[in-house]
C-alpha positions as a printed NumPy array, in Angstrom:
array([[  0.   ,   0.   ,   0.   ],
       [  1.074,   3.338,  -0.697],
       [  1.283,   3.896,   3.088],
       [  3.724,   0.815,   3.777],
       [  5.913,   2.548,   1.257],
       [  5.53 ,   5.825,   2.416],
       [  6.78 ,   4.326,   6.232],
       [  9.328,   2.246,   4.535],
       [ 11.033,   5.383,   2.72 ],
       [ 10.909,   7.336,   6.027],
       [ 12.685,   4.662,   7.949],
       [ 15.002,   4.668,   5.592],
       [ 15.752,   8.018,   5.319],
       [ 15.613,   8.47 ,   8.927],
       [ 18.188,   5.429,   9.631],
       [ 21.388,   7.699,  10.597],
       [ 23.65 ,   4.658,   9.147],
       [ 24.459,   3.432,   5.633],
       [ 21.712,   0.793,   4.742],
       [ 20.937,  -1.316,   1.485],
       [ 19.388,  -4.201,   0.545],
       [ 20.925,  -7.264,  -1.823],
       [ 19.349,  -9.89 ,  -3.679],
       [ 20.709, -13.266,  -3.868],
       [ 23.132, -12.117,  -7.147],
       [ 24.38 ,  -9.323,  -4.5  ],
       [ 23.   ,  -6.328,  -6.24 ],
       [ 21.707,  -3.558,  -4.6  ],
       [ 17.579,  -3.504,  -4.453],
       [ 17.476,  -0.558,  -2.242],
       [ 19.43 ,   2.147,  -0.401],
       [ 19.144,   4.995,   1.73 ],
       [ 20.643,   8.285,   1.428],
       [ 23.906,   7.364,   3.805],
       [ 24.985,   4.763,   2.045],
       [ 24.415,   6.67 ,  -1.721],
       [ 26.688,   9.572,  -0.058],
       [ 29.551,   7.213,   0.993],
       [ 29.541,   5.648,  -2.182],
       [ 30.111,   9.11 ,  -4.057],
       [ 29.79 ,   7.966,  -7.05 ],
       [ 27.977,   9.617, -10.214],
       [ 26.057,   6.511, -10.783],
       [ 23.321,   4.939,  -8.443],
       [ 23.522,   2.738,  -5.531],
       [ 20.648,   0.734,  -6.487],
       [ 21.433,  -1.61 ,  -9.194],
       [ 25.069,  -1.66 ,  -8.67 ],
       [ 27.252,  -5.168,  -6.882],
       [ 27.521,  -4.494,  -3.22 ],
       [ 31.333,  -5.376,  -3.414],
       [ 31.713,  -2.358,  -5.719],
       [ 30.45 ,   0.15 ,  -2.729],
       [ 33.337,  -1.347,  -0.89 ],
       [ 35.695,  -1.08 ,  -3.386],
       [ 36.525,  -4.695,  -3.953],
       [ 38.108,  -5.549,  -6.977],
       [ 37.317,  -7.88 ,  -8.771],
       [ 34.215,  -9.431,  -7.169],
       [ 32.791, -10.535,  -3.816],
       [ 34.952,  -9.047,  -0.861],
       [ 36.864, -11.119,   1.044],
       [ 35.053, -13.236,   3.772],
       [ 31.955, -11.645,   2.314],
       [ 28.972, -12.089,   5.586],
       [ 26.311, -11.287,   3.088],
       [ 27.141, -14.831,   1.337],
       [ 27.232, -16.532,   4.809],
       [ 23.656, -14.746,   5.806],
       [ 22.133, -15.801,   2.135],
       [ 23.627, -19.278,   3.059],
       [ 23.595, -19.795,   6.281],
       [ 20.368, -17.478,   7.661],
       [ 21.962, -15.697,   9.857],
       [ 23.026, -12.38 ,  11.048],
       [ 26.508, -11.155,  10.882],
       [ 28.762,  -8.532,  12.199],
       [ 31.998,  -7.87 ,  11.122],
       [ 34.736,  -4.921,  10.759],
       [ 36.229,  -4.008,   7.573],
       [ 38.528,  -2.231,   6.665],
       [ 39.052,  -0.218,   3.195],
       [ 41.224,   1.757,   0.865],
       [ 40.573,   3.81 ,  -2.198],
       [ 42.974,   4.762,  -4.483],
       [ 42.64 ,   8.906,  -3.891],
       [ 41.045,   8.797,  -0.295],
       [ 41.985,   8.131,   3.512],
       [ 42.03 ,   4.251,   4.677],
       [ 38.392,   3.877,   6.673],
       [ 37.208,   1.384,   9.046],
       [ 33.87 ,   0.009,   8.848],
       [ 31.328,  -2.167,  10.905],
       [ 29.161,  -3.912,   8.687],
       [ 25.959,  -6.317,  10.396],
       [ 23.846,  -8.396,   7.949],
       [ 20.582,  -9.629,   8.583],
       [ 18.418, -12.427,   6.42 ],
       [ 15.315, -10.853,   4.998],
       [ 12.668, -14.071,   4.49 ],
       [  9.599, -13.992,   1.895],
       [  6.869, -16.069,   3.418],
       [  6.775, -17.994,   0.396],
       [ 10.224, -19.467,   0.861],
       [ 12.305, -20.72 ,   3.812],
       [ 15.239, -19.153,   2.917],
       [ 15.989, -15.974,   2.498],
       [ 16.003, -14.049,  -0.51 ],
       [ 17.495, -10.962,   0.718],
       [ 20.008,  -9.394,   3.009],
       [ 19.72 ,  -6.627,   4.847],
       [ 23.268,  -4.723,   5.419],
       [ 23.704,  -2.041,   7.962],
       [ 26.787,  -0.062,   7.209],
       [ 28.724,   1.966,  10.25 ],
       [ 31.739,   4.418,   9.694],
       [ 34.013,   3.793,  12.748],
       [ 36.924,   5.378,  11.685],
       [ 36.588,   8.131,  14.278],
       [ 35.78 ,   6.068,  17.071],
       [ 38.638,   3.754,  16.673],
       [ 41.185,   6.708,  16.374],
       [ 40.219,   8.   ,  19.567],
       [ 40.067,   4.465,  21.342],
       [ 44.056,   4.002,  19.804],
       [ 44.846,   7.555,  20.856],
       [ 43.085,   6.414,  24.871],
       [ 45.412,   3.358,  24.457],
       [ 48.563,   5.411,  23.943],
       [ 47.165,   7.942,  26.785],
       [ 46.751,   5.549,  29.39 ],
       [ 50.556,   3.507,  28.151],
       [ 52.009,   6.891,  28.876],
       [ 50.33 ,   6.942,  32.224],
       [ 51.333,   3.802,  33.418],
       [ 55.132,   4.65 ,  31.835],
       [ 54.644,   7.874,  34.343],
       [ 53.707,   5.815,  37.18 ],
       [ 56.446,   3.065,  36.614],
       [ 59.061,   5.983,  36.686],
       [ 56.986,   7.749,  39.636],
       [ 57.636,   4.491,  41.818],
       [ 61.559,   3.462,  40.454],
       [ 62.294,   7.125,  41.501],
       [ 60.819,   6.558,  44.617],
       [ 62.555,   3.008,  45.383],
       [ 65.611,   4.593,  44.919],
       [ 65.237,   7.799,  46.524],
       [ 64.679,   6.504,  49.918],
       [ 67.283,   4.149,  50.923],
       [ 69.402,   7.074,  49.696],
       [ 67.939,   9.483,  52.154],
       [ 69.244,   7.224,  54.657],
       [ 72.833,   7.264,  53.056],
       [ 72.662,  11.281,  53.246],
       [ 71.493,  11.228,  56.662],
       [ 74.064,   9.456,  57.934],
       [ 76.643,  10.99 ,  55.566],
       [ 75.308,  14.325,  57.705],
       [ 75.487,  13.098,  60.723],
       [ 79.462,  11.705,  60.193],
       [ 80.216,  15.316,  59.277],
       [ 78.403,  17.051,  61.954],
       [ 79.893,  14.666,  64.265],
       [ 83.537,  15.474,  66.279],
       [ 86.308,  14.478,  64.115],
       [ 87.673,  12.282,  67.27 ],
       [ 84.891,  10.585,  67.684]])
């Protein structure tokens, strides 16, 4: 009905990450705006492999979850990461999810959420080589002390045999 589409376009529209659809043959059925952005290319989403949004060459990407989801039924989650020729390396989560036709016991479709974590996994290195530093700082903080105090008690007495009377 023309109001089932109307709700299906608004949810995805409204999802805030990359989302598409694939058919069996892994070509894209349907997209949102996200994931037609990301793929900045001149040409559509819908229509194209879902290996070329990725920027695999030469056919399915390597341990591809949409094939295990088609085969398999079931949902995936993976990370991924990519480089184009001409643009920074990215990191991205990508969950599948069978999409079954009532008809059929197997699915026909996969649903592929796409997620850009290339920020998030900056700052969780850049966390990883604060708190390194801060243990570093510590370990230094406690050799300095180990060593400082049985020296105190080497100046002390060094003090005290020079205050003392030279007879004595």
């Amino acid at each position: 009905s023309l109001e089932d589409q109307c709700t299906l376009e608004a949810l995805l529209e409204g999802f805030p990450e990359g989302l598409f659809v694939v058919d069996r043959n892994l070509r894209v059925l349907l997209s949102n705006d996200v994931q037609a952005s990301r793929a900045r290319q001149a040409e559509a989403v819908t229509g194209r492999y879902c290996w070329e949004l990725f920027g695999c060459e030469g056919g399915v990407c390597p341990g591809c979850r949409v094939m295990d989801t088609l085969n398999k039924v079931v949902s995936t989650r993976r990370r991924l990461r990519v480089r184009r020729p001409g643009r920074s390396e990215r990191e991205w989560e990508v969950a599948t999810y069978p999409i079954m036709r009532r008809s059929t016991r197997s699915p026909q479709m996969v649903l592929v959420i796409v997620r850009d974590i290339t920020e998030q996994e900056r700052l969780a290195q850049s966390l990883a080589q604060v708190e390194k530093l801060a243990a570093l700082g510590r370990l230094a903080a406690g050799i300095a002390h180990e060593i400082k105090n049985p020296l105190a008690a080497v100046h002390a007495n060094v003090q005290l045999l020079l205050s003392a009377d030279p007879v004595e």
